[in-house]
N, CA, C and O of each residue as an XYZ file, in Angstrom:
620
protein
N    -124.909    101.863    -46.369
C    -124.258    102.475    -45.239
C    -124.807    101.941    -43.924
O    -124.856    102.742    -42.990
N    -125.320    100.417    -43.681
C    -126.157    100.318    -42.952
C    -125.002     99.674    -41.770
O    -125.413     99.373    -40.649
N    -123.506     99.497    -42.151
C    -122.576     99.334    -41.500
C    -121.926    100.256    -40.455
O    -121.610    100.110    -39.274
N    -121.841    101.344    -41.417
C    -120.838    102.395    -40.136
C    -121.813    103.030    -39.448
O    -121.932    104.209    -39.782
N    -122.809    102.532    -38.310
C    -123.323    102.953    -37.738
C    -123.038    103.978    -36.899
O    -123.757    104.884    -36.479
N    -121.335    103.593    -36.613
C    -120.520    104.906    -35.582
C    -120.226    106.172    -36.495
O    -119.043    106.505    -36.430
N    -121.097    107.053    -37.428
C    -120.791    107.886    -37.818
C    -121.384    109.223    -37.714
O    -122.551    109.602    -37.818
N    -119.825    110.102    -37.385
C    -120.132    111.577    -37.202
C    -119.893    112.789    -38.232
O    -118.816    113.222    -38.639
N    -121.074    113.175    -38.510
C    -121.052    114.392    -39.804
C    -120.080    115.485    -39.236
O    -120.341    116.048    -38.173
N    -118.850    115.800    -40.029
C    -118.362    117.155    -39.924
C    -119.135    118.190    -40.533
O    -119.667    119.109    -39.910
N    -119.206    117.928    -42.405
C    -119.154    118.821    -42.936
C    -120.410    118.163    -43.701
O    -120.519    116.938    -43.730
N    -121.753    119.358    -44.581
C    -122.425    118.844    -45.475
C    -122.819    119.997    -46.344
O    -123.220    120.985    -45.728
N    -122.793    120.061    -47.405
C    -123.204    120.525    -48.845
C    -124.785    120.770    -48.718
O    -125.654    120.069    -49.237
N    -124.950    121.728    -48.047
C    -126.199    122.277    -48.254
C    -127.065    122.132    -49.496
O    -128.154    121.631    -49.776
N    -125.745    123.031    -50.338
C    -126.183    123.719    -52.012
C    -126.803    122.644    -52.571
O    -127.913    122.626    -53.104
N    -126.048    121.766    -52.428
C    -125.703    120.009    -53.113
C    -127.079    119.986    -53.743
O    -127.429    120.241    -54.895
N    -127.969    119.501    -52.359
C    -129.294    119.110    -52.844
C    -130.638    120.289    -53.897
O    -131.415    119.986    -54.803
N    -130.360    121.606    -53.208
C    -130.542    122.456    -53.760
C    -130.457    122.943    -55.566
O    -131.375    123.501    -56.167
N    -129.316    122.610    -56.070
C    -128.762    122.958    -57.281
C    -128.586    121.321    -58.264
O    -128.192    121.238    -59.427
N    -129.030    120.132    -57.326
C    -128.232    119.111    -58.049
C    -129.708    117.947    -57.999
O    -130.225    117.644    -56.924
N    -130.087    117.549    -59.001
C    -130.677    116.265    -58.605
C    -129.825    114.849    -58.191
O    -129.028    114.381    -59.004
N    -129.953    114.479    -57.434
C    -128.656    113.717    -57.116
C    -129.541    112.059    -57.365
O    -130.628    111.773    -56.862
N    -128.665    111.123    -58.308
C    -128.989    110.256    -58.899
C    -128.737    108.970    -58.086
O    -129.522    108.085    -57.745
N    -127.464    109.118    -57.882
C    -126.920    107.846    -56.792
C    -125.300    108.899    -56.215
O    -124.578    109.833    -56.565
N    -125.493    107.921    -55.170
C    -124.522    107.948    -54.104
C    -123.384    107.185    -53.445
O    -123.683    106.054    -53.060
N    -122.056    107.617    -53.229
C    -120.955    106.336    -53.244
C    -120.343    107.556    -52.007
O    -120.425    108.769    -51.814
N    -119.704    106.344    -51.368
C    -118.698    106.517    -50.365
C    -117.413    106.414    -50.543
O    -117.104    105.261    -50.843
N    -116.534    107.137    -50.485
C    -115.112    107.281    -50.840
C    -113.978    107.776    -49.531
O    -114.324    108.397    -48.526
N    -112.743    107.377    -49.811
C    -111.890    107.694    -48.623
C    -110.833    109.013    -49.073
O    -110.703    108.918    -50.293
N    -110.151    110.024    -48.637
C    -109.307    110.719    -49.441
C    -108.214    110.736    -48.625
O    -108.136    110.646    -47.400
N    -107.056    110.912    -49.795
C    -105.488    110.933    -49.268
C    -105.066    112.282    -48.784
O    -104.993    113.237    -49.557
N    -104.858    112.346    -47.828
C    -104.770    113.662    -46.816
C    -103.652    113.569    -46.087
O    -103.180    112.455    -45.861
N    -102.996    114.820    -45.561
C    -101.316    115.171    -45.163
C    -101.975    115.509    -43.435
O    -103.055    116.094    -43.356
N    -101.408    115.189    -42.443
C    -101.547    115.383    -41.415
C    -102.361    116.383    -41.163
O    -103.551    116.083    -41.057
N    -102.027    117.625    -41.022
C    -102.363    119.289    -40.671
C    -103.702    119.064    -41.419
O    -104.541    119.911    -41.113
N    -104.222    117.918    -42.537
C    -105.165    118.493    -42.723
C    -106.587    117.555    -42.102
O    -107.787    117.810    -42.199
N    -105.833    116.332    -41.411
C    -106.511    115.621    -40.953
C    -107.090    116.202    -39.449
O    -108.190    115.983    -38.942
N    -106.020    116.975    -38.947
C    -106.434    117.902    -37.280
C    -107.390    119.294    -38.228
O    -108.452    119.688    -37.747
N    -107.066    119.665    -39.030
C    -108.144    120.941    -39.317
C    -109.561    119.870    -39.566
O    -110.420    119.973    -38.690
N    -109.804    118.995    -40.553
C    -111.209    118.058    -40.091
C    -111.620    117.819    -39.443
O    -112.826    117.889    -39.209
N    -110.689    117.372    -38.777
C    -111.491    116.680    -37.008
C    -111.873    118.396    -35.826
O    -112.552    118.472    -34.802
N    -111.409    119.049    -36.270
C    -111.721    120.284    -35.622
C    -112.919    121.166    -36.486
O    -113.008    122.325    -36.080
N    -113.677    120.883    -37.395
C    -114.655    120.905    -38.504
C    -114.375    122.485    -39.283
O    -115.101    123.462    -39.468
N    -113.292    122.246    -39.536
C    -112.744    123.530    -40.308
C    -112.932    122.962    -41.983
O    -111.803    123.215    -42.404
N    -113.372    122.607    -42.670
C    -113.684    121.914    -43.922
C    -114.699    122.842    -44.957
O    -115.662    123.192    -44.274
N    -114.787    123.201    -45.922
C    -115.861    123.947    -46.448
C    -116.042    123.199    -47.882
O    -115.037    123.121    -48.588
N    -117.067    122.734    -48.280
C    -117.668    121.746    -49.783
C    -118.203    123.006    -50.443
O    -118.575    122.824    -51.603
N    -118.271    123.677    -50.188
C    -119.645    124.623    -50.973
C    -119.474    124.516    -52.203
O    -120.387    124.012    -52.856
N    -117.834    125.113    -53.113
C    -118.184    125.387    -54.436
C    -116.644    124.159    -54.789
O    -115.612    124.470    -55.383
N    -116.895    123.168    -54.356
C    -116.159    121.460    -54.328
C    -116.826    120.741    -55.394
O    -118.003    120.715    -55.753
N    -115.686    120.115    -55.843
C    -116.487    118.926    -57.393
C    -115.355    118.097    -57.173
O    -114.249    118.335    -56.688
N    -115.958    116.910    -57.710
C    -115.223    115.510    -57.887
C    -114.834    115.909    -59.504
O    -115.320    116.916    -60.021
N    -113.922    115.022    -60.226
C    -113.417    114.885    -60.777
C    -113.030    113.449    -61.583
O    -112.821    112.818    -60.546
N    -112.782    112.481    -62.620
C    -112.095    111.540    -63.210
C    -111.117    112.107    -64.387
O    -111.457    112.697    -65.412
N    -109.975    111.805    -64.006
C    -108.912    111.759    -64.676
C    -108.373    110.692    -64.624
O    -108.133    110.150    -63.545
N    -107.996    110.040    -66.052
C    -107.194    109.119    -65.923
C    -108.240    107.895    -65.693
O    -109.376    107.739    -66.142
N    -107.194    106.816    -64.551
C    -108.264    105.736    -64.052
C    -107.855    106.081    -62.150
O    -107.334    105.337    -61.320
N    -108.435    107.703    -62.010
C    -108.569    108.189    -60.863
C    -109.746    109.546    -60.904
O    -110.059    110.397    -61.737
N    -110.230    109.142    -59.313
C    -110.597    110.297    -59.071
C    -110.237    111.864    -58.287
O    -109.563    111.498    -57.323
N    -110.324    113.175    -58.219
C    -110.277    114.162    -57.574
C    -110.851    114.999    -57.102
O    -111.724    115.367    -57.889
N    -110.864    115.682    -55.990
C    -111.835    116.695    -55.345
C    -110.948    117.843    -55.454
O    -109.788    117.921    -55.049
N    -111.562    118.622    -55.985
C    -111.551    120.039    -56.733
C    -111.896    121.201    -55.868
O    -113.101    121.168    -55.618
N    -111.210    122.361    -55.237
C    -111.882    122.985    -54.891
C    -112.567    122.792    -52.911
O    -113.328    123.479    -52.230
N    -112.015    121.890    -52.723
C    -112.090    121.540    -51.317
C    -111.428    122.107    -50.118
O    -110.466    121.532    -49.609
N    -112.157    123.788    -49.406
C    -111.584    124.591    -49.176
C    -111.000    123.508    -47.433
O    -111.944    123.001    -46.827
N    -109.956    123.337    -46.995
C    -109.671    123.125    -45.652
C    -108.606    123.618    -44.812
O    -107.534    123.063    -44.574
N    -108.900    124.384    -44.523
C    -108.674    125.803    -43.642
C    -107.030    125.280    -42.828
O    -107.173    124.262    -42.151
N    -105.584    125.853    -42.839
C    -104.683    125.460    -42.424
C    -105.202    125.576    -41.015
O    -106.188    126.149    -40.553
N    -103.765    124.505    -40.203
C    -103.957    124.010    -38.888
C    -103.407    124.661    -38.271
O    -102.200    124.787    -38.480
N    -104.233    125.585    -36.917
C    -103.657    126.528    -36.139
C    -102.425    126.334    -35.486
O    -101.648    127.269    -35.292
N    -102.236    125.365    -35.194
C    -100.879    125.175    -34.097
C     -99.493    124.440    -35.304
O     -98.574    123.673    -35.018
N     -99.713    124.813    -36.110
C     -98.846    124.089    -36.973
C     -98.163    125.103    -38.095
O     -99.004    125.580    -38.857
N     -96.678    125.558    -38.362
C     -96.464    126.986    -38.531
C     -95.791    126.918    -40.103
O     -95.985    127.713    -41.023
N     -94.769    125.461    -40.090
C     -94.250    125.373    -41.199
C     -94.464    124.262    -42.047
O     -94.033    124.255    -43.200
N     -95.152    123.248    -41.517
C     -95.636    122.178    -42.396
C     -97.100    122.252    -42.603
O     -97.699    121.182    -42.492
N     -97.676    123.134    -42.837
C     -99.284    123.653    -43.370
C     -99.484    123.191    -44.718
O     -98.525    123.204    -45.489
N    -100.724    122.743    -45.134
C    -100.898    122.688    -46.649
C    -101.848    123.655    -46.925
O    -102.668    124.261    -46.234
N    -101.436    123.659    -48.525
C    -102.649    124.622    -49.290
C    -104.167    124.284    -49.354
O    -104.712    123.313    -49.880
N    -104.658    125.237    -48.744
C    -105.957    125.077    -48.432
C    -107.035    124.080    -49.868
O    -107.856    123.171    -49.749
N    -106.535    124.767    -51.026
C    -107.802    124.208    -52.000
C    -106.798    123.155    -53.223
O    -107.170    123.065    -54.393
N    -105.554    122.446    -52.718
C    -105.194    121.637    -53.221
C    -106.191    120.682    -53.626
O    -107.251    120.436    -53.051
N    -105.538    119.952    -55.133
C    -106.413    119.100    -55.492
C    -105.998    117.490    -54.362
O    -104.925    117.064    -53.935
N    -107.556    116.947    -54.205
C    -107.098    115.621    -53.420
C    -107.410    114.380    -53.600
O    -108.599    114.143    -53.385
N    -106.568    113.218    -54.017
C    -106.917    111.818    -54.758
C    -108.042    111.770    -53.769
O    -107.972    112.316    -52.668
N    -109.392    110.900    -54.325
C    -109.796    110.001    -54.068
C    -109.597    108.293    -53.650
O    -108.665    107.673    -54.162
N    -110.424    107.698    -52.812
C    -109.810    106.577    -52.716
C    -111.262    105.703    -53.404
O    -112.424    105.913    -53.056
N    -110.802    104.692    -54.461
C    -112.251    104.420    -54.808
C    -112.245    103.126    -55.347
O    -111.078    103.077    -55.736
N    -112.771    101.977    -55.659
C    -112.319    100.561    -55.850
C    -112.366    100.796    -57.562
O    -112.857    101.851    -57.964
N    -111.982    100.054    -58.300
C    -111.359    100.314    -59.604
C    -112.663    100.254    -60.349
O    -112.765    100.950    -61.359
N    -114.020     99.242    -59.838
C    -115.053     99.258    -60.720
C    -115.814    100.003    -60.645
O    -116.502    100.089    -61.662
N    -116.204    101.032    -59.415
C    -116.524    102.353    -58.472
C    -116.265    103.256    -60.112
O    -117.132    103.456    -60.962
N    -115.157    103.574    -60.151
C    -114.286    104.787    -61.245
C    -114.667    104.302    -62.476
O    -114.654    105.158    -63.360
N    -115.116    102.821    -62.923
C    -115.111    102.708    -64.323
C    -117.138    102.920    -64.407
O    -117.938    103.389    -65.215
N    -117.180    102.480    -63.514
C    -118.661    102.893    -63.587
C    -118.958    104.648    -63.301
O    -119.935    105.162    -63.845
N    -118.251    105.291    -62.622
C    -118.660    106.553    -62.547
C    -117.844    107.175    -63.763
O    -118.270    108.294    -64.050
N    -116.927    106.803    -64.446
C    -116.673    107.750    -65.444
C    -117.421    107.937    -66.601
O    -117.342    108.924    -67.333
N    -118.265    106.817    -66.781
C    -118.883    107.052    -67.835
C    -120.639    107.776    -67.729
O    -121.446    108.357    -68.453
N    -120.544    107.397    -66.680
C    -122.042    107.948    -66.100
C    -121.434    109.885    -66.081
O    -122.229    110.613    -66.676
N    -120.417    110.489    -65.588
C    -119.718    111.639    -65.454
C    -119.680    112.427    -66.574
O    -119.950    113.627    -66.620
N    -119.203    111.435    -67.835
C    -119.261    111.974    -68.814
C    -120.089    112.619    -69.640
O    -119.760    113.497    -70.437
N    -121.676    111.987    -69.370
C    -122.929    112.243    -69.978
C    -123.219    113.921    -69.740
O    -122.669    114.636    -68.903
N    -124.004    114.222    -70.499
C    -124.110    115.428    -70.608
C    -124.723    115.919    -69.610
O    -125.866    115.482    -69.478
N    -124.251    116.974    -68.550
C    -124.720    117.738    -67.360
C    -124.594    116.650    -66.089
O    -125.048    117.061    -65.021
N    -124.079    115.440    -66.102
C    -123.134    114.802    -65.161
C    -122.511    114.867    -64.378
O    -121.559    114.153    -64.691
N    -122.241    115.490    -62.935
C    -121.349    115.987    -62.388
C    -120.843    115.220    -61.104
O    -121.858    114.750    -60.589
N    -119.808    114.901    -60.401
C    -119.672    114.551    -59.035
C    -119.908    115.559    -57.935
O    -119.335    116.645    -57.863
N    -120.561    115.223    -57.319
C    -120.326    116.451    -56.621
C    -119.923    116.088    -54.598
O    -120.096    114.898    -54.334
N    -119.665    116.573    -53.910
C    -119.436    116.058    -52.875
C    -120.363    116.495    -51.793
O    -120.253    117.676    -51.462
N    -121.346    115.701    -51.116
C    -122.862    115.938    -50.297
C    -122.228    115.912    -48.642
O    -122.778    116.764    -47.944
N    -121.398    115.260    -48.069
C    -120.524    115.106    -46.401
C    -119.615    114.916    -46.789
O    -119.108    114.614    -47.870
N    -119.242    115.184    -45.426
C    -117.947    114.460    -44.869
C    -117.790    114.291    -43.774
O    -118.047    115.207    -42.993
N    -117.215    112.816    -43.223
C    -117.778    112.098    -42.347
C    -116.824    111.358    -41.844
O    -115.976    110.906    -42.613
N    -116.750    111.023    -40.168
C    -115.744    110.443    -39.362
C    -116.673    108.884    -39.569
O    -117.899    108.974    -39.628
N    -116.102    107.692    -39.656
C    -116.993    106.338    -39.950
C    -115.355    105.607    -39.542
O    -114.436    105.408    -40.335
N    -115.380    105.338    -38.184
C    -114.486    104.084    -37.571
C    -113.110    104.994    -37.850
O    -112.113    104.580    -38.442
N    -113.299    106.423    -37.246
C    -112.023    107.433    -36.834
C    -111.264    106.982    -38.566
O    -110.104    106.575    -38.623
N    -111.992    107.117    -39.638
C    -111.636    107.463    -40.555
C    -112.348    108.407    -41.280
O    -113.566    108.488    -41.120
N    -111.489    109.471    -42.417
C    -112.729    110.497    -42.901
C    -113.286    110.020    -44.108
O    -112.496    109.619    -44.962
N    -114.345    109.990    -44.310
C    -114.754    109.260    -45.122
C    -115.778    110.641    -46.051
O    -116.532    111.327    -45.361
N    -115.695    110.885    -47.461
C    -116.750    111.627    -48.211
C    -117.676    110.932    -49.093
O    -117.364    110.127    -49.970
N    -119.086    111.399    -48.710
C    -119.997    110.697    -49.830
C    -119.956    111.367    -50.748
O    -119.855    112.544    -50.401
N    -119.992    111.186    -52.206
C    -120.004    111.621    -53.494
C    -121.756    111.382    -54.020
O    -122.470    110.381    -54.063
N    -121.943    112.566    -54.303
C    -123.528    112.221    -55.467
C    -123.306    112.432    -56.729
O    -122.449    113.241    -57.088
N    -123.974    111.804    -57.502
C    -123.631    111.805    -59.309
C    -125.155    112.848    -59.176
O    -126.255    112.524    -58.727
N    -124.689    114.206    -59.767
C    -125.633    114.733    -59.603
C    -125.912    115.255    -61.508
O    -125.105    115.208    -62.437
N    -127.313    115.701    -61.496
C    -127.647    116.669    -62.575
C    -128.311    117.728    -62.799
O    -129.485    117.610    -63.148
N    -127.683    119.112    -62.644
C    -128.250    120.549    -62.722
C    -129.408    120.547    -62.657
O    -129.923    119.601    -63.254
N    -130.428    121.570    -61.923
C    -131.664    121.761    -61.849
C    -131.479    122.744    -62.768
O    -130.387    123.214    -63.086
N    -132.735    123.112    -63.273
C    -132.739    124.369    -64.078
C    -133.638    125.653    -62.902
O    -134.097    125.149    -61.877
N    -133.769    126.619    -63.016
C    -134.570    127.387    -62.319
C    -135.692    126.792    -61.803
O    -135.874    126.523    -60.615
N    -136.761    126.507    -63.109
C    -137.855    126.336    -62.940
C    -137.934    124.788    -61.916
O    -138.662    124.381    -61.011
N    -137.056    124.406    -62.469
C    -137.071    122.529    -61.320
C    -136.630    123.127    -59.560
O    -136.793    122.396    -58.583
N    -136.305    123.958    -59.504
C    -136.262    124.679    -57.563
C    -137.047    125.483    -57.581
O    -136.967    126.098    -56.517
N    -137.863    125.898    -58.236
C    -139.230    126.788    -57.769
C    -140.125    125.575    -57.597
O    -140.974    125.733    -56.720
N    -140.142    124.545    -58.144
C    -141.177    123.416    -57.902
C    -141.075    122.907    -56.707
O    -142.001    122.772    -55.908
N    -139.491    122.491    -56.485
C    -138.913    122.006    -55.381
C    -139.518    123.006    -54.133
O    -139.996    122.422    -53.160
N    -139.508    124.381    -54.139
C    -139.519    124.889    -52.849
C    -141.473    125.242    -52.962
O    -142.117    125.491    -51.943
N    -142.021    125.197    -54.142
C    -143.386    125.195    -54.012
C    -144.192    123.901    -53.125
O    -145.057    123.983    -52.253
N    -143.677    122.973    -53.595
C    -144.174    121.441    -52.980
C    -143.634    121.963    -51.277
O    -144.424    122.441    -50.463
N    -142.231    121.755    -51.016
C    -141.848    122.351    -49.548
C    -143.250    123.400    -49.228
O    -144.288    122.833    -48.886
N    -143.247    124.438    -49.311
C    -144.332    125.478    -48.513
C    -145.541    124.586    -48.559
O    -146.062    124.425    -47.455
N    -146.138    123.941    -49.611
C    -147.104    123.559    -49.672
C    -147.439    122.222    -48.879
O    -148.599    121.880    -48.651
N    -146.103    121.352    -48.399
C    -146.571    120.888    -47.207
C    -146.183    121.217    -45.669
O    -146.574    120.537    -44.721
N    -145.509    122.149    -45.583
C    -145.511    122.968    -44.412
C    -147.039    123.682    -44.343
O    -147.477    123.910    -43.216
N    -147.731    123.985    -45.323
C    -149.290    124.469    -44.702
C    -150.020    122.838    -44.234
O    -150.551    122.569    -43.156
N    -149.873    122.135    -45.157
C    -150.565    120.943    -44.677
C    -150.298    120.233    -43.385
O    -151.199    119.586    -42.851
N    -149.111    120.323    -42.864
C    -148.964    120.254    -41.720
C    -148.708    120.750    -40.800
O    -148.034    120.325    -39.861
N    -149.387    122.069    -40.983
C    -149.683    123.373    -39.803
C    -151.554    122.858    -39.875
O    -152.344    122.822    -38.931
N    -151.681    122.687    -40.614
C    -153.113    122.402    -40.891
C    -154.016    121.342    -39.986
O    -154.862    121.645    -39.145
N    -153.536    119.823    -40.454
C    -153.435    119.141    -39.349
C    -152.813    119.060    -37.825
O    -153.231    118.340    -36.918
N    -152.082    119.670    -37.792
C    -151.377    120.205    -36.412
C    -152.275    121.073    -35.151
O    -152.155    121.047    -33.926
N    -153.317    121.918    -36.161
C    -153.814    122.819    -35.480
C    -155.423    122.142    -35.450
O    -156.282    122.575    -34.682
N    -155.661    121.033    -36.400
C    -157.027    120.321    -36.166
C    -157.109    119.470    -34.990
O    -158.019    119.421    -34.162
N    -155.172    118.288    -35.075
C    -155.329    117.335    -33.636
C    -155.408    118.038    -32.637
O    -155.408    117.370    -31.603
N    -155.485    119.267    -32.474
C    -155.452    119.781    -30.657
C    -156.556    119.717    -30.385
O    -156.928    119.989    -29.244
């Protein structure tokens, strides 16, 4: 991504990192109806409980809540329609099989304006179990003391 330097985060998946070990990461474009391109750019978009998808020799985002467009009365779309992906053909043959593996999931981490196009990153993620986010947030506290620690020695 060391190209679209002109890029602005709308939307990001908090949970994502939280619930998902995320393995690798791909950039994708999606096919979108007007009304829903002005509700994005106005950051009306919600990923929270959003998944990618392979069907076929395509991908889909599942669950991708985007909020109808205020000024727009009779050509509105459905908020959690399913929405193609845009993805190069070896992109899909390599992620379907990686998808398939057991506890495999796509999941969607932004979404992102990159050269006034919207662009979503996808993570190939795999379930934490409980005990793997109590570790996660033990290590976190445990260097937030270490660097309250040193913080309060350089003065």
């Amino acid at each position: 991504m060391g190209k679209n330097k002109e890029k602005k985060i709308i939307a990001i998946n908090k949970k994502a990192r939280y619930e998902y070990f995320i393995k690798e990461t791909l950039e994708a474009g999606i096919v979108l109806l007007g009304t829903e391109v002005k509700s994005i750019r106005q950051g009306r978009i919600n990923l929270k409980e959003s998944y990618a998808k392979v069907e076929g020799n395509e991908v889909f985002l599942f669950n991708c809540h985007i909020s109808p467009y205020n000024h727009s009365f009779f050509q509105n779309h459905e908020p959690t329609r399913k929405r193609k992906l845009l993805l190069k053909k070896r992109e899909i043959k390599k992620f379907i099989g990686k998808s398939l593996e057991k506890g495999n999931t796509l999941i969607p981490l932004q979404v992102y304006l990159a050269k006034n196009l919207i662009k979503i990153e996808l993570g190939l993620g795999q379930g934490k179990k409980l005990y793997d986010k109590r570790e996660v947030l033990k290590s976190k506290e445990e260097q937030r003391w270490i660097d309250r620690a040193l913080k309060i020695k350089n003065r």
